[in-house]
FIKOLZA-1660 file (N, C-alpha, C; in steps of 0.1 Angstrom, whole numbers, plus 5000, padded with zeros to 4 digits):
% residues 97
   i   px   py   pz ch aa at
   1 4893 2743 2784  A  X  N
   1 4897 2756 2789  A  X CA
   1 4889 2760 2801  A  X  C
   2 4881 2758 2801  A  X  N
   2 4868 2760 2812  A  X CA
   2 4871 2754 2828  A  X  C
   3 4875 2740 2821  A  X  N
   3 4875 2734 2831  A  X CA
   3 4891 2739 2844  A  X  C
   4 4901 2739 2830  A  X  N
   4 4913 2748 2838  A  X CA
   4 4914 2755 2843  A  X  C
   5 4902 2766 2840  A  X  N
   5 4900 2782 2850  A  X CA
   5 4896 2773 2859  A  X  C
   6 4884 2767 2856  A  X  N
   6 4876 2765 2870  A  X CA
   6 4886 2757 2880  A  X  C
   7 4894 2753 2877  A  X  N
   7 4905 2746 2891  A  X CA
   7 4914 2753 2891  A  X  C
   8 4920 2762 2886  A  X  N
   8 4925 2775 2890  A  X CA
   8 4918 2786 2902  A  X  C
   9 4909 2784 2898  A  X  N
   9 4899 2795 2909  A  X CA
   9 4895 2787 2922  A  X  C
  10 4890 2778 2922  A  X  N
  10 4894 2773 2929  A  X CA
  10 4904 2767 2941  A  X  C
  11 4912 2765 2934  A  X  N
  11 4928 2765 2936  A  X CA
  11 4931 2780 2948  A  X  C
  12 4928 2787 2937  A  X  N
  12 4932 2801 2951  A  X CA
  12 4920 2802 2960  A  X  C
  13 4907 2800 2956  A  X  N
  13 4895 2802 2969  A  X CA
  13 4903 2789 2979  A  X  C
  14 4908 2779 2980  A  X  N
  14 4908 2768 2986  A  X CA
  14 4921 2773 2994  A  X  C
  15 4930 2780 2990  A  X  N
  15 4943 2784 2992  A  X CA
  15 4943 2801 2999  A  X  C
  16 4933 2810 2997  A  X  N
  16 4925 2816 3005  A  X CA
  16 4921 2815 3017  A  X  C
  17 4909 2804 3015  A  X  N
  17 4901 2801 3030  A  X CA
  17 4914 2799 3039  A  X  C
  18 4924 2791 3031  A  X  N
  18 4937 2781 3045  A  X CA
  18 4942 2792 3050  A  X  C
  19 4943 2800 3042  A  X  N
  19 4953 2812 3045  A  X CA
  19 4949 2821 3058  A  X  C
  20 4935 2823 3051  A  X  N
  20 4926 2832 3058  A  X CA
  20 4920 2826 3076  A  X  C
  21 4916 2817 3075  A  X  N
  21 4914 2811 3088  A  X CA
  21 4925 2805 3096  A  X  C
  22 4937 2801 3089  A  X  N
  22 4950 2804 3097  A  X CA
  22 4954 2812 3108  A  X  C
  23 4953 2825 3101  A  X  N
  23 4958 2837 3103  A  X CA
  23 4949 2844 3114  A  X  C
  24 4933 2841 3114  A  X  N
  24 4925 2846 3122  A  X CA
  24 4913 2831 3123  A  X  C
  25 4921 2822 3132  A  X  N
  25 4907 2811 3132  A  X CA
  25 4895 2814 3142  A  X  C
  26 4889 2810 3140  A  X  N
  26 4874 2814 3150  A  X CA
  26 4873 2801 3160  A  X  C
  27 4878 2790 3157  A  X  N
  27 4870 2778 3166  A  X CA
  27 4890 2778 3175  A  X  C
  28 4898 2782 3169  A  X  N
  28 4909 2780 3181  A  X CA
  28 4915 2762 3186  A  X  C
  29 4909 2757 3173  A  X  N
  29 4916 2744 3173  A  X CA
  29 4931 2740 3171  A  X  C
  30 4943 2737 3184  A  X  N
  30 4954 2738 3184  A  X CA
  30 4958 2724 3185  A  X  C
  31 4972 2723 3177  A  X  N
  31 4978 2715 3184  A  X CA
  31 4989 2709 3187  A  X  C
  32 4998 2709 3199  A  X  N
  32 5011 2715 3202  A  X CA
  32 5018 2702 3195  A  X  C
  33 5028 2708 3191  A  X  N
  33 5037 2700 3183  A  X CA
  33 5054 2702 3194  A  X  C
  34 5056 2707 3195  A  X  N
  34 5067 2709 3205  A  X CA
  34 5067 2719 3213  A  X  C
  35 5068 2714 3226  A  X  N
  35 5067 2722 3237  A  X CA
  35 5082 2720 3251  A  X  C
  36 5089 2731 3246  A  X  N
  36 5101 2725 3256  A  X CA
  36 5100 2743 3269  A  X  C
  37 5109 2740 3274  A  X  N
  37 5111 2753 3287  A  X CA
  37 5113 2764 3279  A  X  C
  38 5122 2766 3266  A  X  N
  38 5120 2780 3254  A  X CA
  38 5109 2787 3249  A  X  C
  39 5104 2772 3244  A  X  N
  39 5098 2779 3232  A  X CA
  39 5085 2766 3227  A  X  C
  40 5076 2769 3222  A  X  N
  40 5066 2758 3217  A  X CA
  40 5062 2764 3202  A  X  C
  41 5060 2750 3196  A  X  N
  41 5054 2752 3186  A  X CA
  41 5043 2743 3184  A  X  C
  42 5032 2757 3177  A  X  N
  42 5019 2749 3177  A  X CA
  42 5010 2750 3160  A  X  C
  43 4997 2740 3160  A  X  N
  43 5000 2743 3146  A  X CA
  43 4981 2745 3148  A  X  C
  44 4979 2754 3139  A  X  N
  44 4963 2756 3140  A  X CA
  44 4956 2746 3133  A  X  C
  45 4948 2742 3136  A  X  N
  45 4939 2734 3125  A  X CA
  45 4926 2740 3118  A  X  C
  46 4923 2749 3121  A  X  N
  46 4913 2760 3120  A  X CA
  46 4911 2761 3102  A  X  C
  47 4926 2764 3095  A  X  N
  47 4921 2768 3082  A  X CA
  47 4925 2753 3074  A  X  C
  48 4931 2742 3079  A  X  N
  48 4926 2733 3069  A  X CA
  48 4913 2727 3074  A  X  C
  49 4907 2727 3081  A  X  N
  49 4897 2721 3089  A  X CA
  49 4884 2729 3078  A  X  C
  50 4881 2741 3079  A  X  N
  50 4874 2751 3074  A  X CA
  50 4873 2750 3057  A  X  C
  51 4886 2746 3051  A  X  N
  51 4889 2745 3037  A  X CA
  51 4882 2728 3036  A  X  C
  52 4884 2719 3042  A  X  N
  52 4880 2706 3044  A  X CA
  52 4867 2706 3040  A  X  C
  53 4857 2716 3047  A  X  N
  53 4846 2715 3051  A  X CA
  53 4838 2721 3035  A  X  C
  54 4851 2733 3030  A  X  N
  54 4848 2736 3017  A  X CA
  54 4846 2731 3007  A  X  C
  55 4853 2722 3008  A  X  N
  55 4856 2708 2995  A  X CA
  55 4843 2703 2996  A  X  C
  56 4840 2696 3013  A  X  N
  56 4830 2689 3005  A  X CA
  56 4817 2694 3003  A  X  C
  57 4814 2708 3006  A  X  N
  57 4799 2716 3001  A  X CA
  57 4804 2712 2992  A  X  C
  58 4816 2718 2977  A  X  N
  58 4816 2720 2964  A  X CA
  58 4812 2705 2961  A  X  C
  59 4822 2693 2967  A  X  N
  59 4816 2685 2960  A  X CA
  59 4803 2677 2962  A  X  C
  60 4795 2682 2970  A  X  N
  60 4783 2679 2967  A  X CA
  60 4776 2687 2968  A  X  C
  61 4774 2696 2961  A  X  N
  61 4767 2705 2951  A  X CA
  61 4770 2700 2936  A  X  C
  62 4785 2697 2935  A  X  N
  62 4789 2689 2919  A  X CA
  62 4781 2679 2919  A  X  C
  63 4782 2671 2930  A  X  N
  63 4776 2656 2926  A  X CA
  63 4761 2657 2925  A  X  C
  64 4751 2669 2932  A  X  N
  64 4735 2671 2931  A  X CA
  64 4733 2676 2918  A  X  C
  65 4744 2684 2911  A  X  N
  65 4742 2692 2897  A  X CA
  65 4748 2681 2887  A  X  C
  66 4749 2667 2892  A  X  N
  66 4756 2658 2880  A  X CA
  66 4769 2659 2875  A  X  C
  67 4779 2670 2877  A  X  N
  67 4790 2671 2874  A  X CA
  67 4801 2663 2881  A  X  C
  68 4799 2647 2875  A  X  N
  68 4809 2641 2887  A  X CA
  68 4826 2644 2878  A  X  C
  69 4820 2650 2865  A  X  N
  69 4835 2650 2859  A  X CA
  69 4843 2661 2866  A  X  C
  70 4838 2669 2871  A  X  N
  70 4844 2682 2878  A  X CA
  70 4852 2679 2892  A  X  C
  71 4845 2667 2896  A  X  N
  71 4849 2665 2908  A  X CA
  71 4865 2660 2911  A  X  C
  72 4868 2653 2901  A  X  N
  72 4883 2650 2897  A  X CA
  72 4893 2660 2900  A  X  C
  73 4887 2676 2892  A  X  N
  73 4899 2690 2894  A  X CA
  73 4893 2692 2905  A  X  C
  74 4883 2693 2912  A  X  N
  74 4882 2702 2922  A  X CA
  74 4891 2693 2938  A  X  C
  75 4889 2679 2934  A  X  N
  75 4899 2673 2943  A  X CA
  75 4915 2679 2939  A  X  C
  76 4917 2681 2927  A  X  N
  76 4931 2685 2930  A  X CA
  76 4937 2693 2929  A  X  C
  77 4923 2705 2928  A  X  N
  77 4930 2719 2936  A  X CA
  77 4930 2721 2949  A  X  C
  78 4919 2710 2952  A  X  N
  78 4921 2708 2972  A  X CA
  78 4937 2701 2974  A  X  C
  79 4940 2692 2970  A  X  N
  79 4953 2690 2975  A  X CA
  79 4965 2699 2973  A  X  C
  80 4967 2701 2960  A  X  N
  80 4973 2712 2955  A  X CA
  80 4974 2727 2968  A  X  C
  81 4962 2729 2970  A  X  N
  81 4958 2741 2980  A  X CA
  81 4965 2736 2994  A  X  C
  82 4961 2728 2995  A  X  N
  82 4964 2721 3014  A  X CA
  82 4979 2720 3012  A  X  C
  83 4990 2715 3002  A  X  N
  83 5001 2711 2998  A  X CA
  83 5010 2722 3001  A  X  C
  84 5004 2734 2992  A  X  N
  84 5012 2745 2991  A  X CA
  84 5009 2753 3005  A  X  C
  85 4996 2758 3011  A  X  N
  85 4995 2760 3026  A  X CA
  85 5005 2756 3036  A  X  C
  86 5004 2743 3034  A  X  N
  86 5015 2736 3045  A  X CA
  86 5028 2737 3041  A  X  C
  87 5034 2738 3029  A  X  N
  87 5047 2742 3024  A  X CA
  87 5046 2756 3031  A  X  C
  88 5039 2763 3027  A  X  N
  88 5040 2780 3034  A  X CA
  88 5041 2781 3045  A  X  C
  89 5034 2769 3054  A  X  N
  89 5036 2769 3066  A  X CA
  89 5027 2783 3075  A  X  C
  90 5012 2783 3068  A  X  N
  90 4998 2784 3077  A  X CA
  90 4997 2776 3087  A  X  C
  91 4994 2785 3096  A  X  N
  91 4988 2775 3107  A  X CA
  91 5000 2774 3121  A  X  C
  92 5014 2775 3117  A  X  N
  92 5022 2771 3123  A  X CA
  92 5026 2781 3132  A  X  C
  93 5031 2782 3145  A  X  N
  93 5027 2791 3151  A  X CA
  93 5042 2790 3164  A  X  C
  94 5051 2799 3164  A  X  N
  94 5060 2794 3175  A  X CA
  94 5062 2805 3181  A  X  C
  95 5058 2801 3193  A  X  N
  95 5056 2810 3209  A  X CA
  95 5073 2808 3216  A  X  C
  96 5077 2824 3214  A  X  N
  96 5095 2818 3223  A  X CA
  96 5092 2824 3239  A  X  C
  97 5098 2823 3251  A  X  N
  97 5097 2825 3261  A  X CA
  97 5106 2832 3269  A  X  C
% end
């Protein structure tokens, strides 16, 4: 049971960060996906980049604290998180002209 919260909560912290640095990134890492005389679409990298970076503090702080069983859920509320972001479609960004 423990372990289900804990990849639950994680799950939304992971799905959070994407959300959240999406929406307001700091480092402004772009990258154009289509660009015609209309309209461009671009896609931020900022909140999976930022979420990326989250995973791996967690998993290594799990692996310093011994918990390599943890590491299993915490990878798969990172994909889970990144999966559903990009289904949501964070990040995506279309400029019309």
């Amino acid at each position: 049971m423990k372990k289900l919260l804990s990849t639950v909560l994680q799950f939304v912290m992971f799905l959070l960060v994407y959300a959240i640095f999406s929406l307001f990134p700091p480092f402004h890492v772009e990258r154009v996906l289509i660009a015609t005389p209309t309209y461009s679409r671009i896609f931020i990298l900022d909140g999976i980049l930022i979420t990326l970076a989250l995973y791996i503090v967690i998993v290594i702080i799990e692996t310093l604290v011994k918990r390599l069983c943890q590491v299993t859920w915490t990878t798969i509320a990172f994909v889970l998180a990144v999966i559903l972001g990009y289904v949501m479609k964070f990040g995506f960004i279309t400029h019309e002209f």
